[in-house]
C-alpha positions as CSV (number, residue, x, y, z in Angstrom):
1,X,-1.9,9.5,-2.9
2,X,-0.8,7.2,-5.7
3,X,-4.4,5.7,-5.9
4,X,-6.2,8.9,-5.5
5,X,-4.8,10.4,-8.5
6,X,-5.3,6.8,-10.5
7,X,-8.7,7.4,-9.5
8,X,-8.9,11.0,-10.9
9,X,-7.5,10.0,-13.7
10,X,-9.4,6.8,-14.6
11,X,-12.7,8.9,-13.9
12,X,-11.1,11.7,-16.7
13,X,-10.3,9.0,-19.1
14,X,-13.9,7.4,-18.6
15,X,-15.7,11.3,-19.2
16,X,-13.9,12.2,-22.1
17,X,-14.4,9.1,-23.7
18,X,-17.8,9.8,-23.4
19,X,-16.7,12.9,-26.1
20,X,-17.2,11.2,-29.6
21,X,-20.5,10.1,-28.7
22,X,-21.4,13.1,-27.1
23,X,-24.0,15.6,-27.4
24,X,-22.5,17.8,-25.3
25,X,-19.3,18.5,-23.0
26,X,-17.6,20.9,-21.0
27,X,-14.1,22.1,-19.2
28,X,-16.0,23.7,-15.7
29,X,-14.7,26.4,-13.5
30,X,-16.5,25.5,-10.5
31,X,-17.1,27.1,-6.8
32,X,-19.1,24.5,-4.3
33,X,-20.2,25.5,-1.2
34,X,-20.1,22.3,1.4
35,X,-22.2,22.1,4.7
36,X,-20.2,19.2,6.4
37,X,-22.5,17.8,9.6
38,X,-21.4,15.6,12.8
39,X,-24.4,14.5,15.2
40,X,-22.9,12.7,18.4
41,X,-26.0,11.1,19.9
42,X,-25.9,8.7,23.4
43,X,-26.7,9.5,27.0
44,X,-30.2,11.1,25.9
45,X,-28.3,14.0,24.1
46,X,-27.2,14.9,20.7
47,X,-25.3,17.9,20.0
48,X,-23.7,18.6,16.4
49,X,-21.4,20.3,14.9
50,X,-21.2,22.0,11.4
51,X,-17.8,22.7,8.9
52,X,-19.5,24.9,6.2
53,X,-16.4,25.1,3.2
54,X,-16.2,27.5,0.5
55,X,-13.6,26.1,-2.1
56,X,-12.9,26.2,-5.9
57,X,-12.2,23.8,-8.7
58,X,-12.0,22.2,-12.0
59,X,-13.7,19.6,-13.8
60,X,-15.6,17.9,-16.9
61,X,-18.9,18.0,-17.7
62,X,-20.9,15.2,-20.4
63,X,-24.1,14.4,-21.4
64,X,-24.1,11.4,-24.0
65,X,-27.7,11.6,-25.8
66,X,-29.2,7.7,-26.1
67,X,-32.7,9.1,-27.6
68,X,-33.8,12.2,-28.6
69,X,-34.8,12.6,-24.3
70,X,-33.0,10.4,-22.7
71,X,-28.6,10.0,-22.5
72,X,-26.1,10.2,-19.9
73,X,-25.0,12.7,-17.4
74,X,-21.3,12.2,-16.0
75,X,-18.8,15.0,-14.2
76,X,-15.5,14.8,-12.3
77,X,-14.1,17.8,-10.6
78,X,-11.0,18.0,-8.6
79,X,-11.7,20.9,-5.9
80,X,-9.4,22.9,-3.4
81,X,-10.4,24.3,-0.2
82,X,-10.3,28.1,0.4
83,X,-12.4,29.1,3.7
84,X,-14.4,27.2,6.8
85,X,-16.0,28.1,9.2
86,X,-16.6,25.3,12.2
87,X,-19.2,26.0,15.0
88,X,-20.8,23.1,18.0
89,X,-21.8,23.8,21.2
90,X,-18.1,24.5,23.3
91,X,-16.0,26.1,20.5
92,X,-16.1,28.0,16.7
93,X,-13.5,29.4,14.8
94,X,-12.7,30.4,10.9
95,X,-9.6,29.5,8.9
96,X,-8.8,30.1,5.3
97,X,-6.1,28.1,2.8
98,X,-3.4,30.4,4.0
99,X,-3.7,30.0,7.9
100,X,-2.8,26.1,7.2
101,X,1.1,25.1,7.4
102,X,3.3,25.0,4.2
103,X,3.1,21.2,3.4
104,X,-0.4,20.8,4.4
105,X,-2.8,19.4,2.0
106,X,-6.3,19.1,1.4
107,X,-8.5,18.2,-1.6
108,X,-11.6,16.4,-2.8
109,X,-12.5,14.8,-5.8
110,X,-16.8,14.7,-6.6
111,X,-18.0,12.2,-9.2
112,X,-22.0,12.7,-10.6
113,X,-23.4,10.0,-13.0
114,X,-27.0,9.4,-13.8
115,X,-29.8,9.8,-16.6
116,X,-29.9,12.7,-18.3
117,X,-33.0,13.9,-19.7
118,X,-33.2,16.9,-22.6
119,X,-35.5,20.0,-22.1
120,X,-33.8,22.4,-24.8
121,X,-31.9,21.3,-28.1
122,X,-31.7,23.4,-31.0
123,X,-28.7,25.0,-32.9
124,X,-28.1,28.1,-30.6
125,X,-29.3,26.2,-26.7
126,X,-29.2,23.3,-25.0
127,X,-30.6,22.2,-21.7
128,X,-30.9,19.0,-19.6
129,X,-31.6,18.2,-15.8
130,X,-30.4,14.6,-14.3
131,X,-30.9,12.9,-11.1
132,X,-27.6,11.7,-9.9
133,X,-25.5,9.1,-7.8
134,X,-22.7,11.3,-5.9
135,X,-19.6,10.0,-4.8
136,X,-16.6,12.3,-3.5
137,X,-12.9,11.8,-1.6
138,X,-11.7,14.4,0.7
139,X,-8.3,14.7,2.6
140,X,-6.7,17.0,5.1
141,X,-3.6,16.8,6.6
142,X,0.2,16.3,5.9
143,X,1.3,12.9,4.1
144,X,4.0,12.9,6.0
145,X,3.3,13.1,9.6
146,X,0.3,11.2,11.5
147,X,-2.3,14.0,11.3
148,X,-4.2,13.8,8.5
149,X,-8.3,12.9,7.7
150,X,-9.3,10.9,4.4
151,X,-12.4,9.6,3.7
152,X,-15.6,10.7,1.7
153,X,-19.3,10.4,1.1
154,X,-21.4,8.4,-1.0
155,X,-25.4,9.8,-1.8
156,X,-27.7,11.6,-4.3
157,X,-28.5,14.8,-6.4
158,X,-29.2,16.6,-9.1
159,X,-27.6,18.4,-12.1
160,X,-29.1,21.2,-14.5
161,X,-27.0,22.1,-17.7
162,X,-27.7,24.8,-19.5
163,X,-25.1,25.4,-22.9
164,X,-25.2,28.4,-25.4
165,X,-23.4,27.8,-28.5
166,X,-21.9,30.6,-30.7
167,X,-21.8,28.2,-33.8
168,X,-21.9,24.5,-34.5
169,X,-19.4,23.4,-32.5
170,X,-18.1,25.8,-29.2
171,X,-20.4,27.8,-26.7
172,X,-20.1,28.6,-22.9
173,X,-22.1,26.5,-20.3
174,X,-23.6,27.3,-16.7
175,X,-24.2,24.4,-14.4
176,X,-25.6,23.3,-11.2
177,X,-24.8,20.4,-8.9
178,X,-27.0,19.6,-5.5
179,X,-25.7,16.6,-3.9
180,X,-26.6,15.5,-0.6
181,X,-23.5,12.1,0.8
182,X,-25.6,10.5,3.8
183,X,-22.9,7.6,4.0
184,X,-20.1,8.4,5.0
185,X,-17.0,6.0,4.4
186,X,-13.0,6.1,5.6
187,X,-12.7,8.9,8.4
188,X,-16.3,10.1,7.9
189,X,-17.8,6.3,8.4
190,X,-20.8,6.2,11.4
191,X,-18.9,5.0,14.6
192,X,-20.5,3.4,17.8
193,X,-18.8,3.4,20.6
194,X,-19.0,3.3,24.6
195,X,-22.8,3.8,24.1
196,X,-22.5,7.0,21.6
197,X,-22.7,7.2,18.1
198,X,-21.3,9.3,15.7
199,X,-22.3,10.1,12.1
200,X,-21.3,12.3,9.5
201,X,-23.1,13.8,6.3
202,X,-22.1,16.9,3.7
203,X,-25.0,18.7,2.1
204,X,-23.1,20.2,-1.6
205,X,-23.8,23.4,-4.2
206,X,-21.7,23.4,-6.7
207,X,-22.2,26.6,-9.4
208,X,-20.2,25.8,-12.3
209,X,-19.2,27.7,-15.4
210,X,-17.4,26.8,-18.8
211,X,-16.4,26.5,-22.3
212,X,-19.1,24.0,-24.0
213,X,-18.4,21.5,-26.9
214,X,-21.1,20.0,-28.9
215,X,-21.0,17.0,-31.5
């Protein structure tokens, strides 16, 4: 837990340093919607099953201008599971944060970075769209007992920012993230065994709105 939370906050200290230099930054309110996928394939079969997770979550937003088109996209959100749904081919069943036990935990942490590229900039608007590397950490269970599933993705995506400003300096901001993790590492890592394989990917839409800061 100790390095998760160096993590998180290394990743903070890196995106808000990114603020004096910025063109624009912003504290996110965020709601992602996660379609997690497992495909067991072996003995001329594959059958899957789906997790789809509704959740919400906080984070920072920066794009650091390098040109007058191109800069910097980075975000960092720390997000909190609130309903899943699971489904394959025996069972399916629904859960919410509130059906889990008391000192359960789960979490996941989403890092974005990747070129930026401006559409809009003027005093009242601004709007970019980047192409992005995605990275995230998720964990379930209880740190105290055996059960308990960490591990994360690594892929690509694609952010849109869009800020309105009321003056020079402070404005609200809507977002999008699409991320798509095909490698899966820790508890989500491909696995061959016995003559079966198993391999896990998350498909991400994260909606995002928040108090923008321009410089």
């Amino acid at each position: 837990m100790k390095k998760i939370f160096s993590t998180l906050f290394l990743a903070v200290v890196l995106t808000t340093g990114l603020v004096a230099e910025t063109k624009m930054f912003s504290v996110n309110f965020t709601v992602p919607f996660d379609i997690h996928t497992q495909k067991v394939s072996g003995y001329g079969e594959t059958q899957k099953a789906t997790e789809k997770i509704t959740s919400i979550g906080f984070g920072l937003s920066g794009v650091n201008m390098f040109s007058e088109v191109v800069g910097l996209y980075m975000d960092v959100s720390l997000v909190f599971f609130q309903s899943l749904k699971y489904d394959n081919p025996v069972v399916s069943y629904s859960m919410k944060r509130s059906d889990m036990v008391e000192d359960a935990k789960q979490f996941s942490m989403d890092l974005r970075i990747g070129p930026a590229f401006k559409i809009i900039d003027n005093d009242k608007m601004f709007l970019s769209a980047a192409p992005v590397f995605f990275c995230n950490f998720v964990y379930w269970g209880n740190p105290d007992s055996a059960i308990a599933i960490s591990g994360g993705f690594v892929g690509l995506g694609a952010n849109a920012s869009f800020s309105y400003f009321f003056n020079s300096f402070v404005g609200i901001s809507a977002g999008l993230d699409i991320d798509y993790g095909f490698v899966g590492f820790g508890d989500y890592k491909k696995v061959s065994d016995s003559g079966a394989t198993s391999k896990h990917s998350q498909f991400n839409i994260t909606p995002k709105i928040g108090v923008a800061f321009k410089f």
